[in-house]
C-alpha positions as CSV (number, residue, x, y, z in Angstrom):
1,X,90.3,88.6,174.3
2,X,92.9,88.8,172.1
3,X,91.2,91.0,169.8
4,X,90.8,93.2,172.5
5,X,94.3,93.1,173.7
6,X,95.6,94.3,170.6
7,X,93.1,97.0,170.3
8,X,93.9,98.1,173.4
9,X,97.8,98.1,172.2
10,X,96.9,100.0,169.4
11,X,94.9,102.8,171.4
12,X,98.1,103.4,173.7
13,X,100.1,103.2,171.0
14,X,98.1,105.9,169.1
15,X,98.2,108.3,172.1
16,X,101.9,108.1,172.7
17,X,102.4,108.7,169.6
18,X,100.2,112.1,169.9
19,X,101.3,113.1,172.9
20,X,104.2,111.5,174.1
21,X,102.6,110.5,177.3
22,X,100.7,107.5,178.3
23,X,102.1,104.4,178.1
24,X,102.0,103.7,181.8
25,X,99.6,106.0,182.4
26,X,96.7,104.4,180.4
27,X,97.7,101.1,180.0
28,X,97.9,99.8,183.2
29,X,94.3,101.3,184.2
30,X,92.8,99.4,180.8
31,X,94.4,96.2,182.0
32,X,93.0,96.3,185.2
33,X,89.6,97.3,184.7
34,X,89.3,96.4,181.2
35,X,90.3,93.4,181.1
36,X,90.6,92.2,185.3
37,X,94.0,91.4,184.9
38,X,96.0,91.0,188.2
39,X,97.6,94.6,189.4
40,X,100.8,93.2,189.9
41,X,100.5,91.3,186.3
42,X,99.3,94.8,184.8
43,X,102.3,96.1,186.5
44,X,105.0,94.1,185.6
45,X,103.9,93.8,181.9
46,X,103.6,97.3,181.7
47,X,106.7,98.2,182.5
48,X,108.3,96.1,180.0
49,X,105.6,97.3,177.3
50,X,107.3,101.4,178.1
51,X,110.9,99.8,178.4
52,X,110.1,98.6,174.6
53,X,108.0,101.1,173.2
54,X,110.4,103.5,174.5
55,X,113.8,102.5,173.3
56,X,113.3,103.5,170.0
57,X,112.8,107.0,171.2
58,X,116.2,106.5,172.8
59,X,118.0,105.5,169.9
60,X,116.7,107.8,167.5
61,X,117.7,110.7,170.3
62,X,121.2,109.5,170.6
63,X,121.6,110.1,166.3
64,X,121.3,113.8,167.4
65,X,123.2,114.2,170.7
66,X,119.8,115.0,172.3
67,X,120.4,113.2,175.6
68,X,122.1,114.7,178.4
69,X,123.6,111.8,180.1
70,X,125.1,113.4,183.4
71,X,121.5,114.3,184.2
72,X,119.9,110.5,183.1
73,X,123.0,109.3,185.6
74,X,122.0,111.5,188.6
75,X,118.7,110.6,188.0
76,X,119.5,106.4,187.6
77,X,121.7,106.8,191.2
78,X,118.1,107.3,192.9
79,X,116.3,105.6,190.3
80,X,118.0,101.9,190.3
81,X,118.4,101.7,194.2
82,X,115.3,102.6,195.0
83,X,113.5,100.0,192.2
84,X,115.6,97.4,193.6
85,X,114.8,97.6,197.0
86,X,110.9,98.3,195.9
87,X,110.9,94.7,193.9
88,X,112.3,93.2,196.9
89,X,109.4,94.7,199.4
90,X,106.9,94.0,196.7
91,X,108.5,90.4,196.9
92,X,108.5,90.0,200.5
93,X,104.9,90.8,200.9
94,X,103.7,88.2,198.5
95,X,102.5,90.2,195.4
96,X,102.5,87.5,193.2
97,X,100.3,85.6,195.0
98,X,98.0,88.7,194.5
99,X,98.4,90.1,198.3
100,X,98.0,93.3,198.6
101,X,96.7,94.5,195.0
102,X,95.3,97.4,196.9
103,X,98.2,98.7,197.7
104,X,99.1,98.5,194.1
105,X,95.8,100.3,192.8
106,X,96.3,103.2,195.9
107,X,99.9,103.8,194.5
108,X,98.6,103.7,190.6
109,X,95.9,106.0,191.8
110,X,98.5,108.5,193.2
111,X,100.9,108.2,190.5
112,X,98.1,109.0,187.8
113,X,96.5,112.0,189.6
114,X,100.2,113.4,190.4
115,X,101.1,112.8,186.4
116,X,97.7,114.6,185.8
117,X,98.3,117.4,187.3
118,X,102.1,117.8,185.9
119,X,100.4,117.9,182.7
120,X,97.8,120.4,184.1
121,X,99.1,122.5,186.0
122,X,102.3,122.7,184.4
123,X,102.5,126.4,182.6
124,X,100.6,128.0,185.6
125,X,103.2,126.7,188.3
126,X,105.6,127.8,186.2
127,X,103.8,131.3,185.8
128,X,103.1,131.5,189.7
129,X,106.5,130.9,190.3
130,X,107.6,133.9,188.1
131,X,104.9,136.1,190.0
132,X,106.5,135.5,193.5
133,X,110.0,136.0,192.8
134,X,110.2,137.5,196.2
135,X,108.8,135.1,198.4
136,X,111.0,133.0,200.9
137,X,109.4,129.9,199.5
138,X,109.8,130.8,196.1
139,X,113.5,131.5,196.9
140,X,114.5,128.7,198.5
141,X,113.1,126.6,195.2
142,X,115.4,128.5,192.5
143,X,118.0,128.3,194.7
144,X,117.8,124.8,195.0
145,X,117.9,124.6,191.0
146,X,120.6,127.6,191.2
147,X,123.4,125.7,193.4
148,X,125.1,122.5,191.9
149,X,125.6,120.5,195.3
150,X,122.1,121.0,195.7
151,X,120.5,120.4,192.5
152,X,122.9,117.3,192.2
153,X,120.9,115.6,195.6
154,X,117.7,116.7,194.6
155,X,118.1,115.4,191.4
156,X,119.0,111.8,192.9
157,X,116.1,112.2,195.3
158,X,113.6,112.5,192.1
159,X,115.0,109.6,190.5
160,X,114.9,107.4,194.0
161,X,111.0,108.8,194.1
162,X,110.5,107.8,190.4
163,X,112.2,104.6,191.0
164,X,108.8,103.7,193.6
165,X,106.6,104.7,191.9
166,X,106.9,103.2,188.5
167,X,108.3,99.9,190.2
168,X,104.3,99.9,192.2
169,X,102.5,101.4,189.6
170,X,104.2,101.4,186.2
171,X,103.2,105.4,185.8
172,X,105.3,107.9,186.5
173,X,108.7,107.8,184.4
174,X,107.5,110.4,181.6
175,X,105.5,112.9,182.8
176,X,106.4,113.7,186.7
177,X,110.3,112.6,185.2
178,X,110.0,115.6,182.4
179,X,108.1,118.5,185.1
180,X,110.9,117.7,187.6
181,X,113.8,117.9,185.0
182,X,111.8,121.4,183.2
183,X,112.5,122.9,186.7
184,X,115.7,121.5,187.9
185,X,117.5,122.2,184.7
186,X,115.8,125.3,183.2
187,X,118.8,125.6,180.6
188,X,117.8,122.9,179.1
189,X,116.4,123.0,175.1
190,X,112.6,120.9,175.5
191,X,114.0,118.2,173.3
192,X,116.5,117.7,175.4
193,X,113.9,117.1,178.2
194,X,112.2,115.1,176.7
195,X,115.1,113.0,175.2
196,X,117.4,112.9,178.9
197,X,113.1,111.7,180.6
198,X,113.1,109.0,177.8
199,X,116.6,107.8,178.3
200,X,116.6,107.5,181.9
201,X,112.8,105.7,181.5
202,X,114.0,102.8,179.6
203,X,116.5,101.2,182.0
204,X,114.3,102.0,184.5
205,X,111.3,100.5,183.2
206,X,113.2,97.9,182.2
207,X,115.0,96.5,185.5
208,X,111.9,97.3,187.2
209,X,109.8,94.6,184.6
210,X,112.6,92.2,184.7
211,X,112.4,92.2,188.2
212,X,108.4,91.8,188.1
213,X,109.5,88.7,185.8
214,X,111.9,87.2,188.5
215,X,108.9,87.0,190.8
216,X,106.2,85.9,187.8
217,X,104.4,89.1,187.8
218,X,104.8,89.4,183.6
219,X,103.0,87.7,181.6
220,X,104.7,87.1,178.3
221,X,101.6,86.3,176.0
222,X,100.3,89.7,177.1
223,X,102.9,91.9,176.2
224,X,103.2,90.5,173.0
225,X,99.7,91.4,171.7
226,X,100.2,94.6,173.1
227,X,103.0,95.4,171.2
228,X,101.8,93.7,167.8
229,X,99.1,96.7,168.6
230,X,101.1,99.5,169.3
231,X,103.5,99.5,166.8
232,X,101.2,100.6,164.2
233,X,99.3,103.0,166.7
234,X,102.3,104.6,167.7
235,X,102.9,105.4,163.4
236,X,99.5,107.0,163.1
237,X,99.6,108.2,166.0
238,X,102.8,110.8,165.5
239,X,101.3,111.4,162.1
240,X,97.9,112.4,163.1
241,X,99.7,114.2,166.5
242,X,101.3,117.1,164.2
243,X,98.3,118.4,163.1
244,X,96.0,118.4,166.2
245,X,97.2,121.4,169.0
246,X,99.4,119.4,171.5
247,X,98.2,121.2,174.1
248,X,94.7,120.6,173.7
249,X,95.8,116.6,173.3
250,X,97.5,116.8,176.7
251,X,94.4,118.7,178.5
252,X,92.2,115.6,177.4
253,X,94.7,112.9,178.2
254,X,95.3,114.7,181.6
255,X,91.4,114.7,182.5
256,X,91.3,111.1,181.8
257,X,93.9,110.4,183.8
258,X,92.5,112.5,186.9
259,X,89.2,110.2,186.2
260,X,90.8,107.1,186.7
261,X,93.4,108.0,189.2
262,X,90.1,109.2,190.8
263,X,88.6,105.5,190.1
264,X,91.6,103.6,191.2
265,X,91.5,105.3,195.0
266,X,88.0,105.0,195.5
């Protein structure tokens, strides 16, 4: 099993560092049915693999001033609240005993199909939105982004959503996190996206797996193979990833994401 732990690091690891995306997103699937670990286990060990994983992208961001950190604070006042008061209903109703693990594979099939479709449907929202200028619906979205006060609460009530999902499902934090910044904040260079999505990620990853470990839903053998395998995968991984389209990298990672999000509801 072992073996197949770190293999399984080492896949992960090789597609974040291709894409960017899918630490959460495949990992927690591949414990689950890969390996018939626990949800809640998958969970919580998850979420401190992408809390790990990902502060290295946060530290080499911060050498280049990449991170905007009004945003990753507007985002951590919806974010933190709401992940707290998820541990604590996730504690109430006995998840570490293993109650309700459907509940926990209904929310990771949601998350994964919604993160699917941010990665699918990103560019054609984008361009549909553009095409209907006009329309009352349309302009009551860019004026959201358009006035302060507003984009300010909306921002807050992104990071509150984030903050359930990830703390049920470990998926979440990148993709839907980057989509919902790309159209509150069109001013915004992509690198700063991506950098302000990976700096708000990592403390909420990480108080949502510490919290998981409070209530003995991380198991600490686990996440060390895993990350003895993704080290290297995320190296190979960001060398390979500049010479392979990144949009055709996404298209496949976003299909196997439907799949299983598909899996995990049925």
């Amino acid at each position: 099993m072992e073996w197949g732990l770190l293999t399984a690091g080492l896949f992960v690891g090789f597609m974040i560092g291709m894409t960017g995306v899918g630490g959460g997103s495949l990992m927690t699937p591949i414990l689950i049915f890969g390996f018939a670990i626990q949800p809640a286990i998958a969970v919580g060990t998850d979420l401190l693999f992408a809390a790990i994983t990902k502060a290295g992208g946060v530290w080499a961001y911060m050498k280049h001033g990449g991170i905007n950190w009004q945003v990753v604070l507007r985002m951590a006042y919806g974010s933190v609240p709401a992940t707290i008061l998820t541990l604590i209903a996730l504690n109430y109703l006995g998840v570490s005993e293993g109650n309700h693990d459907r509940l926990i594979t209904v929310a990771l099939g949601i998350a994964l199909i919604l993160t699917s479709s941010a990665l699918l449907l990103k560019g054609f929202i984008g361009n549909l939105l553009r095409a209907q200028e006009g329309h009352p619906i349309v302009t009551a979205l860019y004026y959201l982004r358009e006035d302060n006060q507003h984009k300010i609460r909306a921002t807050i009530f992104m990071g509150a959503f984030l903050g359930v999902m990830v703390t049920m499902s470990s998926v979440g934090a990148g993709a839907l996190g980057a989509v919902s910044l790309l159209f509150l904040y069109p001013k915004m260079k992509g690198s700063e996206i991506v950098a302000t999505d990976i700096a708000h990620a990592v403390p909420l990853t990480a108080i949502a797996g510490l919290g998981h470990a409070t209530v003995g839903t991380v198991d600490w053998g686990l996440l060390g193979y895993l990350l003895l395998g993704s080290l290297p995968g995320i190296y190979f991984g960001s060398r390979i990833g500049v010479k392979i389209p990144d949009q055709v990298m996404r298209m496949i990672l976003a299909v196997l994401l439907l799949i299983v999000g598909i899996k995990c509801l049925l």
